[in-house]
N, C-alpha and C positions, 0 to 999 in steps of 0.2 A: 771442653775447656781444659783435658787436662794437660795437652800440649802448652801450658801455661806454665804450669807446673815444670812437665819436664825442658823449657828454656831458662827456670831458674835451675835447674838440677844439670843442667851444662854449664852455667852460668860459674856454679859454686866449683865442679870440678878443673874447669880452665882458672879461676880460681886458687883452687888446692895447686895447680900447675906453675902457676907463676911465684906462687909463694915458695915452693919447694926449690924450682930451679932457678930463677931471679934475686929472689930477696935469699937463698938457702937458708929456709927452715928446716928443722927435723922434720920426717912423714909423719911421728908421733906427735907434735907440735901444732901439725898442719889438721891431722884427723880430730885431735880434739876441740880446735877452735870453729874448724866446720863442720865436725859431726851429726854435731846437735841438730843444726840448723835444718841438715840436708836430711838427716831423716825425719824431722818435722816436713819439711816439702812432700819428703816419700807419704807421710799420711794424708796432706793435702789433696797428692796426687790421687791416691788408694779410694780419699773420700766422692771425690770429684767423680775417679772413674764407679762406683759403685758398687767396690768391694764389700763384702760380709765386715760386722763390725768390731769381730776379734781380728783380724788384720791389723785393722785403722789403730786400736785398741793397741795393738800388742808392739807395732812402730811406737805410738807417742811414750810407750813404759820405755822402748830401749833408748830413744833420749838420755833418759835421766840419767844413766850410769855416766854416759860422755858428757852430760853438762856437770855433772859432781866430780869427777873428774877433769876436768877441765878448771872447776871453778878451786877444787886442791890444790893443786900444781902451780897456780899462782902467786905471787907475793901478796900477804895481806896486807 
């Protein structure tokens, strides 16, 4: 199942693609609003595929930085 995974982990990169060259976003713009997301997928994928659980672990901690960043940068 975890080709599951990686058709949203293309999904979000074509994604990241049209945002950047269509709509022109910044790359930094663009990585922090899908960041988060996509390495949340990366753990799904990791879990799925049956990686050791400081992997899984060590993906959903690097989230947080690009979701608190992301969630700063915002207008309140």
């Amino acid at each position: 199942m975890t080709w599951l995974a990686d058709v949203v982990l293309v999904a979000l990169v074509l994604e990241a693609a049209f945002l950047t060259l269509f709509r022109k976003r910044a790359i930094w713009d663009v990585i922090l609003i899908l960041g988060p997301g996509a390495v949340l997928v990366l753990a799904l994928r990791l879990a799925l595929a049956g990686a050791d659980w400081w992997w899984i672990g060590a993906t959903l901690f690097a989230s947080l930085p690009l979701h608190l960043l992301d969630l700063a940068r915002r207008p309140a």
